[in-house]
BABA-862170 format. One record per residue (C-alpha): x, y, z. Coordinates in steps of 0.5 Angstrom, whole numbers, plus 2048, in hexadecimal, padded with zeros to 3 digits. Last residue first. Example, Ala and Ser with C-alpha at 12.3 -4.5 7.8 and 13.67 -1.06 7.14 Angstrom:
81B7FE80E/8197F7810/
***
This chain:
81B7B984C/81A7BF851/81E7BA855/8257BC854/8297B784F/82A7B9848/8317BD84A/8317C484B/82F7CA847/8297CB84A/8247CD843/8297C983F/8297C2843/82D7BE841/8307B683F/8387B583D/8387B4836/83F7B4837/8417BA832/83A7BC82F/8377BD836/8317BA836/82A7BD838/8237BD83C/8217C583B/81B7C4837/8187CB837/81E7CE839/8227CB834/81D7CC82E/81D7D4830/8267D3831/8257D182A/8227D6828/8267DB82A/82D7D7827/82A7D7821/8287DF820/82F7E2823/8337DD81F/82F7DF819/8307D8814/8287D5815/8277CF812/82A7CC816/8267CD81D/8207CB819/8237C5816/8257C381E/81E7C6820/81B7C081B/81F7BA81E/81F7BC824/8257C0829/82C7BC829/82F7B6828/82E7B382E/8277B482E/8227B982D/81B7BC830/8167BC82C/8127C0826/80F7BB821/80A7B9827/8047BB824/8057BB81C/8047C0817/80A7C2816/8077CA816/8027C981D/8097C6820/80E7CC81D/8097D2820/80B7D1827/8137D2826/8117D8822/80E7DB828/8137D882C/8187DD827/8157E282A/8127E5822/8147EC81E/81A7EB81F/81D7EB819/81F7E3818/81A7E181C/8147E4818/8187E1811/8187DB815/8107DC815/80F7DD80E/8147D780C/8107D2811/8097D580D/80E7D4806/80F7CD808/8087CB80B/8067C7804/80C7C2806/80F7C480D/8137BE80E/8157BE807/8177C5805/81B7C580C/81F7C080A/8227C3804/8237CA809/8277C580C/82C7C3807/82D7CA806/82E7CC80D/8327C880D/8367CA807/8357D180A/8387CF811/83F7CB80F/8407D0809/83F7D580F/8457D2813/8457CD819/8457D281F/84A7CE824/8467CC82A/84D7C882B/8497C182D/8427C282B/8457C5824/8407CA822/8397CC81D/8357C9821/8357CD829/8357C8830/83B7CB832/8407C9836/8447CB83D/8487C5840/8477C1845/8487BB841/8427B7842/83E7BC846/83E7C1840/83D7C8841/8387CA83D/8387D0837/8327D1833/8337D9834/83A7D9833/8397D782D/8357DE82B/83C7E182E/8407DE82A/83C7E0824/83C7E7825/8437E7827/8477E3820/8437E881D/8457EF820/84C7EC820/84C7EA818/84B7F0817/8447F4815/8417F680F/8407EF80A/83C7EC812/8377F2812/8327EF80C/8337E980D/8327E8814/82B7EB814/8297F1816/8247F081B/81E7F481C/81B7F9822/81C7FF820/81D800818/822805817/82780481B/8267FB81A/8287F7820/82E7F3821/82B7EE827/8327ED82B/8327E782E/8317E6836/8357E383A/83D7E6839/83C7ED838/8387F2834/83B7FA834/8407F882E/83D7F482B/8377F9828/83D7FE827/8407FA823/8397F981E/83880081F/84080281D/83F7FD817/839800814/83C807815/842805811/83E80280B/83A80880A/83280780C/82C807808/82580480C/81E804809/81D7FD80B/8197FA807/8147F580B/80F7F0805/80B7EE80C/80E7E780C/80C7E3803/8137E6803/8177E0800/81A7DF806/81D7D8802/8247DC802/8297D6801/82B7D4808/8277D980C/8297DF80F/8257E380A/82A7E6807/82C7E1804/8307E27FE/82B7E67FA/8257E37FB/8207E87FB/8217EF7FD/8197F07FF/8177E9800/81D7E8804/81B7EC80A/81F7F380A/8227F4811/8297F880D/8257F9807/82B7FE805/8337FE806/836803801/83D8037FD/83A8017F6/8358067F8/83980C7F8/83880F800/836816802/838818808/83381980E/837815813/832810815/82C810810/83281080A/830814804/82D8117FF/8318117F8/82E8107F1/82D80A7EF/8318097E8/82C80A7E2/82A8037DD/8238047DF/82280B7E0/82480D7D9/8228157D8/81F8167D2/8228197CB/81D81B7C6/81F8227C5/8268227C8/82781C7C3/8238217BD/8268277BD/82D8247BD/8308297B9/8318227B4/82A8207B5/8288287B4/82C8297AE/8288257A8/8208297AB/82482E7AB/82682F7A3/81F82C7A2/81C8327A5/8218377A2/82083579B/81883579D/81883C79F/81D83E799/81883B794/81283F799/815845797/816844790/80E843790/80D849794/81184F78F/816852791/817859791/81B85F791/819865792/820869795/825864793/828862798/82B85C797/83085979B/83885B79B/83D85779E/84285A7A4/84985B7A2/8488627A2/8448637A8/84885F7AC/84E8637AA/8498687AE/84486F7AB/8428737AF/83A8737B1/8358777AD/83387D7AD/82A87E7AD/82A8847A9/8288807A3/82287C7A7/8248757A8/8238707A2/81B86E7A1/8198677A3/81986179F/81385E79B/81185779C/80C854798/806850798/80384F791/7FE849792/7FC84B798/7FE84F79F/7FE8577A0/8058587A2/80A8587A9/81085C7A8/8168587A7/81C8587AB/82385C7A8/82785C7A3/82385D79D/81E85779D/82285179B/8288527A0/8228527A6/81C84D7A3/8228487A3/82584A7AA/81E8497AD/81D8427AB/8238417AD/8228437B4/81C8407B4/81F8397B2/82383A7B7/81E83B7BD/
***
């Protein structure tokens, strides 16, 4: 466009002040400038801008021959093919947007519908591991081995920081002493959200509740000292006091090692189904069931000891970081071996009577 404009300005000053008029085309093209107006025609009042105001040639038969035009043409032409860099003709021309190094756009919350920046944003709520990948154990394993070879599930879920810690509250807050509280996801019905993902938005209250009631679940009353304990890994069996997270993950870590070497060949097989579990996909008997076929040995899940569950459910059981989810499954492994030892005093029980080990169904 503004190479028309001048172009246009050039034949303009050059044919007589005013646009040119189209001619016969060749070799001796010219441009003629149109008549003055009629003598009786008046003309404008004159102005302190007139005055000063530079003249154009108007001479009436004034003509300009074509090849000093088309200097003057190619004058102007190289004169903006030097300005349009600087104009900044040529960046709007081939500039393209940058998706790549973009900030995301907001998304709105799918609670209270307002937007949400993305450094703010609580996503992939119940996304298996192989889709977010292993970022910090979202996965509720010990170094994020779900490495997605489940179903691929992510969730499409986008939530505020607020409105994931009022769900998450709200969850405890209706449950009670007895039965955890299963955090499922808002967007995806039926699937858990792993601790990782709504522990960072909630206090330390809400926390501290969720994993004393998935204690409670394997609690005992022991015949020794007649006292409530717990058969639950991962707490003192005297004080029930929770050990830490730096206590589970590195015993997890340790465990998951183990359970590259037990399962062998069958490792990711074993991976894919606890990443079922994990999101509720799978009872957690079914993925009981599926650990015996994957040993690969027939008597590798038994019942356990004094020290607690068999070898192989023990690494299982601490590999597994969602107190929710490792207090369920052991409660699985319990009904179906329910002969067990008090932790404190190693006292014998029965898990399914809570009583101690000597009623005749034994």
């Amino acid at each position: 466009e503004v190479r028309k404009i001048i172009t246009a300005q050039v034949v303009f000053c050059f044919s007589g002040g005013a646009p040119p008029l189209a001619s016969a085309t060749g070799p001796d093209r010219t441009f003629t400038a149109p008549r003055h107006a009629p003598p009786d025609r008046p003309h404008p009042p004159t102005t302190d801008q007139d005055i000063h105001r530079p003249t154009l040639p108007t001479t009436r038969d004034s003509k300009i021959n074509s090849r000093t035009m088309a200097s003057l043409l190619s004058a102007a032409a190289d004169a903006l093919s030097s300005l349009t860099a600087p104009c900044g003709l040529s960046e709007i021309k081939d500039a393209k947007p940058d998706t790549k190094n973009a900030p995301p756009a907001p998304r709105p919350c799918d609670i209270c519908m307002e937007d949400v920046p993305a450094s703010e944003a609580v996503v992939h709520l119940c996304s298996d591991a192989t889709v977010v990948g292993a970022d910090g154990n979202t996965d509720g394993t010990a170094d994020g081995t779900g490495d997605g070879t489940a179903d691929g599930h992510k969730c499409p879920g986008c939530f505020c920081k607020g409105c994931a810690k009022q769900y998450v509250e709200h969850i405890v807050k209706d449950g009670y002493d007895g039965a955890c509280p299963q955090v499922k996801c808002p967007a995806c019905p039926g699937r858990i959200i792993p601790s990782s993902k709504w522990a960072p938005v909630v206090d330390k209250a809400t926390k501290d509740a969720i994993g004393d009631r998935a204690m409670k679940l394997l609690s005992l009353q022991c015949s020794s000292c007649h006292a409530r304990k717990s058969l639950m890994i991962g707490h003192d069996p005297m004080t029930l006091a929770h050990t830490g997270d730096e206590a589970w993950d590195t015993a997890a870590t340790t465990a998951e090692q183990q359970l590259k070497l037990t399962f062998g060949q069958h490792y990711k097989s074993f991976v894919m189904a606890r990443e079922r579990y994990l999101r509720g996909a799978i009872k957690e008997g079914d993925f009981l069931a599926q650990l015996t076929p994957l040993c690969g040995v027939a008597d590798a899940i038994v019942k356990g000891s004094t020290e607690g569950p068999c070898p192989v459910v023990l690494r299982v059981i601490s590999s597994i970081t969602d107190p929710e989810r490792r207090a369920t499954f052991h409660v699985a492994y319990m009904r179906k071996f329910p002969e067990c030892w008090t932790r404190c005093h190693k006292a014998r029980h029965c898990f399914r009577w809570y009583v101690k080990y000597v009623h005749k169904y034994f």
